[in-house]
C-alpha atoms as a printed R data frame, in Angstrom:
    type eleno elety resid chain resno      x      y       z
1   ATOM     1    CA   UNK     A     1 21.963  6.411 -20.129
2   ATOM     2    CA   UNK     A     2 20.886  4.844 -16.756
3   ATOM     3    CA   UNK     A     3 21.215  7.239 -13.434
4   ATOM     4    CA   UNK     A     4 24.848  7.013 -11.200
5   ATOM     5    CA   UNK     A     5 25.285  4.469  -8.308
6   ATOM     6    CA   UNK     A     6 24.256  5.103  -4.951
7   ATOM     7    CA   UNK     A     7 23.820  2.029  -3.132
8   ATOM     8    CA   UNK     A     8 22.126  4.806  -0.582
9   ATOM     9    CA   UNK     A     9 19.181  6.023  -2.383
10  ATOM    10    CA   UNK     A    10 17.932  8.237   0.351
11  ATOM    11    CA   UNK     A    11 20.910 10.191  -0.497
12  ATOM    12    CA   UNK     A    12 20.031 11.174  -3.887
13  ATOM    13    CA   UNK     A    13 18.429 14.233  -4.597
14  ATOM    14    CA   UNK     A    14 15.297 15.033  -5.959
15  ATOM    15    CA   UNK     A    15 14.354 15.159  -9.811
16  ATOM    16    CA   UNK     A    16 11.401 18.006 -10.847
17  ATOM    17    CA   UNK     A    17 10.315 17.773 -13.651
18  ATOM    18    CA   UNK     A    18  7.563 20.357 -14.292
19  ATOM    19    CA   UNK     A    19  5.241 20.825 -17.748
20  ATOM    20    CA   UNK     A    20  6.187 24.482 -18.924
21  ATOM    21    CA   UNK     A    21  4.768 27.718 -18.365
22  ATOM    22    CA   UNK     A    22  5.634 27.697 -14.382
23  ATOM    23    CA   UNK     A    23  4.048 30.557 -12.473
24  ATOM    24    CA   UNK     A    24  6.993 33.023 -12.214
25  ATOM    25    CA   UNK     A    25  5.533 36.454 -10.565
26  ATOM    26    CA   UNK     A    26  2.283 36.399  -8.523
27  ATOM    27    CA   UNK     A    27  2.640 32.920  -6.586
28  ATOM    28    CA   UNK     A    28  5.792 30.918  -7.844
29  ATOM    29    CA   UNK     A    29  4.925 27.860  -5.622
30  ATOM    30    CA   UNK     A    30  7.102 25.596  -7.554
31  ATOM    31    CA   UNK     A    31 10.133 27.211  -7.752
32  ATOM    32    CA   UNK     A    32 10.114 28.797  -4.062
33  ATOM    33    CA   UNK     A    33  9.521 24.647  -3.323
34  ATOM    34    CA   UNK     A    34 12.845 24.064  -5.508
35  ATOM    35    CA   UNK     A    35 14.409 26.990  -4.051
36  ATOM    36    CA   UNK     A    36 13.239 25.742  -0.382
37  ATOM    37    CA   UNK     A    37 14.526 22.011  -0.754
38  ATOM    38    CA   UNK     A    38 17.925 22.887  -2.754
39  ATOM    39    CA   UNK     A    39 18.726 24.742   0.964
40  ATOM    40    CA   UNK     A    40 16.791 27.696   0.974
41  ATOM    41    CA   UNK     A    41 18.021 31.418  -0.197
42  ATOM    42    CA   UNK     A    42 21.972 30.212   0.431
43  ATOM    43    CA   UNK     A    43 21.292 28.026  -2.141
44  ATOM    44    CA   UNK     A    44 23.842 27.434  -5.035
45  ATOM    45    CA   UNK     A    45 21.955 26.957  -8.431
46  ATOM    46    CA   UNK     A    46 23.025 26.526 -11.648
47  ATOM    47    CA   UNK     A    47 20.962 27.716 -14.925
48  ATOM    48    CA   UNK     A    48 21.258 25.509 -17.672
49  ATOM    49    CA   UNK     A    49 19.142 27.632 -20.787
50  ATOM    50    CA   UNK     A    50 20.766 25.206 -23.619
51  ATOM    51    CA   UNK     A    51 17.220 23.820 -24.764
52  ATOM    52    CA   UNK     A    52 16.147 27.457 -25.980
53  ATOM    53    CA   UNK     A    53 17.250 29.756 -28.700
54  ATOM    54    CA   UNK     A    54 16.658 33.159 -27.402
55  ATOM    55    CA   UNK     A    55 19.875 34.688 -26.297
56  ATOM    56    CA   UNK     A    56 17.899 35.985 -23.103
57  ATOM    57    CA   UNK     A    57 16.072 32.917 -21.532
58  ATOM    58    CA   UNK     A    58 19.194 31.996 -18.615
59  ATOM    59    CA   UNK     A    59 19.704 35.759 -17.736
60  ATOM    60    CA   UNK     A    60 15.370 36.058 -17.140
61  ATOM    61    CA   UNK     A    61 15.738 32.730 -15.162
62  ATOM    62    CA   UNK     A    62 18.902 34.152 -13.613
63  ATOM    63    CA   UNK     A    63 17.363 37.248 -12.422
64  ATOM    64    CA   UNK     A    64 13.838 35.486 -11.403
65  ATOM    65    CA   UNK     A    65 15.923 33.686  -9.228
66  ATOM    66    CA   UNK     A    66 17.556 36.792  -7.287
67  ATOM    67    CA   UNK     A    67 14.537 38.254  -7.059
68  ATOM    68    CA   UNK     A    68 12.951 35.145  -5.295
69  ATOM    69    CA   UNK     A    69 15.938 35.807  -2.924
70  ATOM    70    CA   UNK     A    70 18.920 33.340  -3.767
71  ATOM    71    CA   UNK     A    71 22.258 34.801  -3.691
72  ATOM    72    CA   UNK     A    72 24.247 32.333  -6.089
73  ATOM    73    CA   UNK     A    73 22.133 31.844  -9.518
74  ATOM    74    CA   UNK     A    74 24.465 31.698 -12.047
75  ATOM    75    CA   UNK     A    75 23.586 30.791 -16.150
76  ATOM    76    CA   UNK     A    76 26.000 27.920 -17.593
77  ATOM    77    CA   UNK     A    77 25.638 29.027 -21.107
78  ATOM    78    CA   UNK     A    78 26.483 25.893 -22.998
79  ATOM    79    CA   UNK     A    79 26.088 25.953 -26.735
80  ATOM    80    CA   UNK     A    80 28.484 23.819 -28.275
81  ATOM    81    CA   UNK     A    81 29.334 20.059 -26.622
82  ATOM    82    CA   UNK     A    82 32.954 21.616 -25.979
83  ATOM    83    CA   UNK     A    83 31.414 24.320 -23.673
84  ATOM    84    CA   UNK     A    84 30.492 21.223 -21.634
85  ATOM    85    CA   UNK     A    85 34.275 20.265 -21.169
86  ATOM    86    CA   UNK     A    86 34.520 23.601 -19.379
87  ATOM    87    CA   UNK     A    87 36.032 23.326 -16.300
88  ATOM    88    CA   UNK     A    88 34.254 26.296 -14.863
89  ATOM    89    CA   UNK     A    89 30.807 24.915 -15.491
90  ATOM    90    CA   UNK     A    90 32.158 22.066 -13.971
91  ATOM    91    CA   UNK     A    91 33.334 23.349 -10.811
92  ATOM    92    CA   UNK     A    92 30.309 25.074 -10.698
93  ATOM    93    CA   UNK     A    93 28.291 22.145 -10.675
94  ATOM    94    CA   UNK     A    94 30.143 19.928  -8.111
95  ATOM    95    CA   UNK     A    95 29.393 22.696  -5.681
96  ATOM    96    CA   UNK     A    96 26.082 23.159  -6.568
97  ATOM    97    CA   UNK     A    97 23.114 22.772  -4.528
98  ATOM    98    CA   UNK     A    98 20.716 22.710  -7.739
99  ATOM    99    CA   UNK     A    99 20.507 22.812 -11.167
100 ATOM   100    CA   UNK     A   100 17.654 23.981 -13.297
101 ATOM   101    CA   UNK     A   101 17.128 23.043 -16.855
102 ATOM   102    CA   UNK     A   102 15.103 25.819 -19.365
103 ATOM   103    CA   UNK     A   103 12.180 24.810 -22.061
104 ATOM   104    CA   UNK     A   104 12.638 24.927 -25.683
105 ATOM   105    CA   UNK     A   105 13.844 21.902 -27.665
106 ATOM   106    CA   UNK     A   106 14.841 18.907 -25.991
107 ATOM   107    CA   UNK     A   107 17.024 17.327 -28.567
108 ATOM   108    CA   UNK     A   108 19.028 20.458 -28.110
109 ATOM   109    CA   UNK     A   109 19.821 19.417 -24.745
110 ATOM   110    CA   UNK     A   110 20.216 15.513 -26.061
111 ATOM   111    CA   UNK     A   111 22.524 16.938 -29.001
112 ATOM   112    CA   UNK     A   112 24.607 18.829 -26.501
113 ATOM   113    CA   UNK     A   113 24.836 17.723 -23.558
114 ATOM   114    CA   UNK     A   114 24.541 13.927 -23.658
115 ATOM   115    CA   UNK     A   115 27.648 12.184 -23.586
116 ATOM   116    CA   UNK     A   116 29.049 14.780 -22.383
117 ATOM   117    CA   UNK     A   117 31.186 15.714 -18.612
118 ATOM   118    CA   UNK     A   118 28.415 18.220 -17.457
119 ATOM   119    CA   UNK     A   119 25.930 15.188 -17.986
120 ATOM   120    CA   UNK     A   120 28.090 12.885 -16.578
121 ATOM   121    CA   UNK     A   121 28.349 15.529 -13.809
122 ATOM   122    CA   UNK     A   122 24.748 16.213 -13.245
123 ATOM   123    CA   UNK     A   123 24.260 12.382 -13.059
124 ATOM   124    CA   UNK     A   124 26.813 11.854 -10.376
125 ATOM   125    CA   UNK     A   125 26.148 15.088  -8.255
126 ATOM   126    CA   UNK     A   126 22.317 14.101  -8.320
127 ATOM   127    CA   UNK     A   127 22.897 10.536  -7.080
128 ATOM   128    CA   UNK     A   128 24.840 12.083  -4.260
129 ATOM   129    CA   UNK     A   129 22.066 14.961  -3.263
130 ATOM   130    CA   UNK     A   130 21.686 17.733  -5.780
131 ATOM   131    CA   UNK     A   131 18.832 18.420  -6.939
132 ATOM   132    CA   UNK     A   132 17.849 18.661 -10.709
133 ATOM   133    CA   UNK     A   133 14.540 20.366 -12.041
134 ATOM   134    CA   UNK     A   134 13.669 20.904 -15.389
135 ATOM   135    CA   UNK     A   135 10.692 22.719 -17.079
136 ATOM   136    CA   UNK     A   136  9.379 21.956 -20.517
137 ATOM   137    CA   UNK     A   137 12.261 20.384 -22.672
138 ATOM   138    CA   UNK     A   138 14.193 20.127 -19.769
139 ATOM   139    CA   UNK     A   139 11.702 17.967 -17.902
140 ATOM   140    CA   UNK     A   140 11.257 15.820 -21.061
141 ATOM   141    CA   UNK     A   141 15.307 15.149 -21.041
142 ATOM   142    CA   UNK     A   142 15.608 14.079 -17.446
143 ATOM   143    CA   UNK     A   143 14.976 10.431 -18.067
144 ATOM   144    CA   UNK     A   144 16.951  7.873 -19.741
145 ATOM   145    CA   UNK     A   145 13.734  7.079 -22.079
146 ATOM   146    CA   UNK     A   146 13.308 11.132 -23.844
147 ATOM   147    CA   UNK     A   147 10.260 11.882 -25.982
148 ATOM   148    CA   UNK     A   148 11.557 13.722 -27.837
149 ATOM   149    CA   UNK     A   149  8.827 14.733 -30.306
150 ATOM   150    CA   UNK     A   150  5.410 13.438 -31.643
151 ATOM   151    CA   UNK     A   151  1.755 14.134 -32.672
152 ATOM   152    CA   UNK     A   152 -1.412 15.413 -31.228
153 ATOM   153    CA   UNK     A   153 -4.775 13.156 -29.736
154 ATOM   154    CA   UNK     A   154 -5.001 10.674 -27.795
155 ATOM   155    CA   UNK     A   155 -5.320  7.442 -29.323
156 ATOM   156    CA   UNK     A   156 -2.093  5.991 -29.763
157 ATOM   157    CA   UNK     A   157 -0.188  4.888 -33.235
158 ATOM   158    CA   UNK     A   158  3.047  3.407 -34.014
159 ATOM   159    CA   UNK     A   159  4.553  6.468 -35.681
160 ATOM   160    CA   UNK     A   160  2.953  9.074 -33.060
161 ATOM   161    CA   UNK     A   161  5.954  9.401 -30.752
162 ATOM   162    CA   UNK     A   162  9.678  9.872 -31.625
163 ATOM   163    CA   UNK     A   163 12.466  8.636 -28.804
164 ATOM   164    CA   UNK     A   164 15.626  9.614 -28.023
165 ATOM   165    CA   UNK     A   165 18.031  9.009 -25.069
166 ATOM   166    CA   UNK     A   166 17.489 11.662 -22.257
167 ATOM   167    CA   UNK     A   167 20.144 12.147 -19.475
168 ATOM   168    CA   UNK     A   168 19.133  9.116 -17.538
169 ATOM   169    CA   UNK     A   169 18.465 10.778 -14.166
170 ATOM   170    CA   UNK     A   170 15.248  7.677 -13.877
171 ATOM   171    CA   UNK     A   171 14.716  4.558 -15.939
172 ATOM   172    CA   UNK     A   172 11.310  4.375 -13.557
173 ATOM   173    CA   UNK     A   173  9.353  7.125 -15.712
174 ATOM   174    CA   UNK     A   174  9.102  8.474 -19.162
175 ATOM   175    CA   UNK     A   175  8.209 12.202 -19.103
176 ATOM   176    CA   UNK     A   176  5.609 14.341 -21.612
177 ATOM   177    CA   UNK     A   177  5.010 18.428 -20.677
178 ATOM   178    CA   UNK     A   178  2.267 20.704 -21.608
179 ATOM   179    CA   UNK     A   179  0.096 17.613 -21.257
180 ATOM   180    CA   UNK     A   180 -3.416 18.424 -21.735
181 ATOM   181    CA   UNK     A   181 -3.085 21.707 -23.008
182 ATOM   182    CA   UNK     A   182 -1.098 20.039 -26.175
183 ATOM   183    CA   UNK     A   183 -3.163 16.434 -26.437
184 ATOM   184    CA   UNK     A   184 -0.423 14.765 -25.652
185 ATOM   185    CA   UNK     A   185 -2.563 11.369 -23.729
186 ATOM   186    CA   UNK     A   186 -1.420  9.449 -27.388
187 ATOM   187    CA   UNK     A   187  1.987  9.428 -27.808
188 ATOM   188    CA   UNK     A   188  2.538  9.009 -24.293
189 ATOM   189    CA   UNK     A   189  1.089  5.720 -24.565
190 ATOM   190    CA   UNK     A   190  2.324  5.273 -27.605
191 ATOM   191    CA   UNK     A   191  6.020  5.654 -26.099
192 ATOM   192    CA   UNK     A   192  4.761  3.181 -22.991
193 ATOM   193    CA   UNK     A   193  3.640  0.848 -25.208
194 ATOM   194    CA   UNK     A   194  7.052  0.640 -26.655
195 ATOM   195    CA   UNK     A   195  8.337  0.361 -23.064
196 ATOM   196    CA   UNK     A   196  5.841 -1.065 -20.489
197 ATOM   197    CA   UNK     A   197  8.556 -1.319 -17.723
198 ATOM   198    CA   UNK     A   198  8.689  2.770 -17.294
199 ATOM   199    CA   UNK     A   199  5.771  4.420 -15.810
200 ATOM   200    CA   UNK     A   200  4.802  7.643 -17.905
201 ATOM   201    CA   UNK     A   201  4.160 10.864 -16.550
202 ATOM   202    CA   UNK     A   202  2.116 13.795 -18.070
203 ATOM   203    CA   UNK     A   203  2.596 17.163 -16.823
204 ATOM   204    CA   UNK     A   204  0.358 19.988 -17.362
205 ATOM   205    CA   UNK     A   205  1.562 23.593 -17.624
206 ATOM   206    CA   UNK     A   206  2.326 25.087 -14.209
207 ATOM   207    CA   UNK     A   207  2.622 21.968 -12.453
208 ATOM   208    CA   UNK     A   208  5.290 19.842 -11.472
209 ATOM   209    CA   UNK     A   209  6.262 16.288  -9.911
210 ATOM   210    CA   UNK     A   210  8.416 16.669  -7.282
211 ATOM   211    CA   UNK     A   211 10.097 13.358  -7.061
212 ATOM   212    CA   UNK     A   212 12.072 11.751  -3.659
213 ATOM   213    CA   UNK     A   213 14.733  9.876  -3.452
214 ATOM   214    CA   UNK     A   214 13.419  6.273  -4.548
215 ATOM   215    CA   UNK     A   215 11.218  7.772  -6.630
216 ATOM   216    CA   UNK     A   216  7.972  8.914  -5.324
217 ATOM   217    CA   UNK     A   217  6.576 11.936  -6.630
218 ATOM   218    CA   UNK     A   218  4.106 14.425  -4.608
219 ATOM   219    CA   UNK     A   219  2.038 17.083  -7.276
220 ATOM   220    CA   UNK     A   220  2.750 21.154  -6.921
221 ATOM   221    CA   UNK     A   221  1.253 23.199  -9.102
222 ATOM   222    CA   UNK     A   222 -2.451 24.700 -10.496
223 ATOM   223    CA   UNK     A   223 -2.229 22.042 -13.089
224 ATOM   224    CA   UNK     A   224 -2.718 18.104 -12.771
225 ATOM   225    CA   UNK     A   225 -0.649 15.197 -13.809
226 ATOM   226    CA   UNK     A   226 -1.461 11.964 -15.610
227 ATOM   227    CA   UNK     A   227  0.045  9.202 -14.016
228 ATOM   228    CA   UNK     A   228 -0.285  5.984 -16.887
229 ATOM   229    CA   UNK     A   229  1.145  2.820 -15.409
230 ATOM   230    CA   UNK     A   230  1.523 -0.152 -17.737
231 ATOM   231    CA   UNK     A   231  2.707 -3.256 -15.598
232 ATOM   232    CA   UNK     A   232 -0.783 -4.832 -15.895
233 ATOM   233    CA   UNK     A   233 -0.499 -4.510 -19.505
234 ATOM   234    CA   UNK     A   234 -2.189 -7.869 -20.588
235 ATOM   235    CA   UNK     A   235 -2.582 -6.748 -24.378
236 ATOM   236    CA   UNK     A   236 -0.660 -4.483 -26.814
237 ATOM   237    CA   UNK     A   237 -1.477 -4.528 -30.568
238 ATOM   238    CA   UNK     A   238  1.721 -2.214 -31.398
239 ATOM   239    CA   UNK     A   239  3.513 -5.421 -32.810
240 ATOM   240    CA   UNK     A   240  1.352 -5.930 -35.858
241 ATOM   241    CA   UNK     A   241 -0.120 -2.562 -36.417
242 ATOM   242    CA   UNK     A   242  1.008 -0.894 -39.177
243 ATOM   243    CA   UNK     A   243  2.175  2.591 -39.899
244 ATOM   244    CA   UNK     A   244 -0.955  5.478 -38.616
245 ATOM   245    CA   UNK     A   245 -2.822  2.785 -37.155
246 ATOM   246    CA   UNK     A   246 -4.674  3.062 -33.622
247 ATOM   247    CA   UNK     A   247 -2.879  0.669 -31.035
248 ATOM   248    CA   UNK     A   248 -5.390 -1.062 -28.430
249 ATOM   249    CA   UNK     A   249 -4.063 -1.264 -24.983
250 ATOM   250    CA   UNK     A   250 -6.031 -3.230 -22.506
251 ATOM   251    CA   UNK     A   251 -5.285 -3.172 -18.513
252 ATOM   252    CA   UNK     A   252 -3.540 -0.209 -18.415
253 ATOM   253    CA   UNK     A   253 -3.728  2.077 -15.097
254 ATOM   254    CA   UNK     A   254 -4.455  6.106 -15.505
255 ATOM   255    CA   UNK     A   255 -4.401  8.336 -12.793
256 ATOM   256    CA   UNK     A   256 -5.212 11.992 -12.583
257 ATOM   257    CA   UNK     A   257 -3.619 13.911  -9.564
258 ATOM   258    CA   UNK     A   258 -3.719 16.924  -8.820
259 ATOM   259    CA   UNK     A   259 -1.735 19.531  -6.226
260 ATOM   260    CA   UNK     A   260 -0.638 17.109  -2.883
261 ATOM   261    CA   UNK     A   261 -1.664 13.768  -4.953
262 ATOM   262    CA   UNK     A   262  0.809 11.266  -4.477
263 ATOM   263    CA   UNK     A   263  2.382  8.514  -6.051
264 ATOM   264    CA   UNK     A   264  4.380  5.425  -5.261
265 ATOM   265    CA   UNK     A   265  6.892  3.932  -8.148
266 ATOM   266    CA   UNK     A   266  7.452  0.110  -5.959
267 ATOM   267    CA   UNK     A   267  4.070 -0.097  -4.553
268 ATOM   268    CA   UNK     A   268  2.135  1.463  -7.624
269 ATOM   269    CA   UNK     A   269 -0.541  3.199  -5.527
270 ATOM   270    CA   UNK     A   270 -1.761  6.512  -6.046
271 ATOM   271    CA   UNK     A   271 -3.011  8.930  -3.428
272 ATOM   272    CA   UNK     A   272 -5.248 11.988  -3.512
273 ATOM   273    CA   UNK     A   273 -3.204 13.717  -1.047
């Protein structure tokens, strides 16, 4: 599912994906950065806790939210693909200044949502200026490419990484959380290696990739991010290896930034800051 139309891309709104386990209490720099960019504590945001299983997970996000001082945080508890017909999440959403997508299991949020008129919805308003952050599962299911799950280490094998159609906010990246607290440098390859055209993203826990309109991302968090880049990929062995065997890769670009590190999707460059 590729992202909406706008001929205008400095209209769209930012995508944040982060890697899990986001500071929440004693300096919450990356949601009081959401909260400061969707408008400030006026802001209109919409909890979307679909990915997880506890019953709880919106209302904690929901009341993290007030506490951090915005007025309208309301959970859009959608189980079931005809709760995302409703036309009071709906409504909700076309007036919304952000929407924020819980952890857990992102082919709940595939399952559910995609397809769907809140994706379709969250697609559109984006492309016109709201903004969209996910943590965990929901930072995995922002792009059109989703890992959706996979194994441990880092060299990279054919059966290492399992896709699945995300919500197609960005064809530019392909997104992996809890990056090098889970070993997760392999099947992110892997999945690039599959798809050289999308540059992949690795987030560590408490750190997110706050990315512009035309897709630049800037670094916020404790953590740092992986930034792999595959369009000078002169050699992949992934079309004759067989199943469990390590893939070479030669001429691909890694970066590590950290907190202010930048990065630019049509120029390729990487910054420190």
């Amino acid at each position: 599912m590729s992202p909406s139309n706008n001929n205008n891309h400095s209209n769209r709104g930012y995508i944040i994906p982060i890697g899990g386990a986001e500071e929440k209490f004693h300096n919450p720099e990356i949601l009081d950065r959401f909260i400061e960019i969707c408008g400030g504590k006026s802001a209109r945001i919409g909890i979307i806790p679909t990915a997880s299983e506890l019953e709880d997970t919106g209302r904690n996000y929901e009341k993290l939210f007030r506490k951090l001082g915005i007025r309208h945080a309301e959970v859009l508890q959608m189980i079931t693909r005809e709760d995302c017909k409703s036309s009071k999440y709906l409504d909700y959403i076309e007036k919304a200044d952000g929407v924020f997508m819980t952890g857990g299991n992102q082919l709940r949020l595939s399952t559910t949502l995609g397809g769907t008129p809140v994706a379709q919805m969250i697609r559109r308003r984006n492309a016109n200026g709201m903004h969209v952050a996910g943590t965990s599962a929901g930072a995995a299911f922002m792009p059109e490419h989703m890992i959706a799950g996979g194994d441990e280490g880092s060299t990279p094998s054919p059966t290492m990484v399992t896709m699945a159609p995300g919500l197609g906010l960005t064809n530019n990246f392909i997104i992996d959380q809890h990056f090098r607290q889970r070993d997760r440098l392999g099947r992110l390859l892997t999945a690039l290696a599959y798809n050289p055209f999308a540059v992949g993203i690795g987030l560590d826990e408490d750190t997110a990739a706050f990315i512009r309109p035309g897709d630049d991302l800037e670094v916020v968090g404790s953590g740092g991010i992986t930034i792999i880049d595959p369009s000078h990929l002169s050699y992949s062995s992934m079309d004759r290896a067989r199943r469990d065997d390590p893939v070479s890769l030669i001429d691909v670009t890694l970066h590590i930034l950290i907190a202010g590190g930048r990065f630019e999707i049509q120029s390729r460059k990487a910054f420190a800051e």
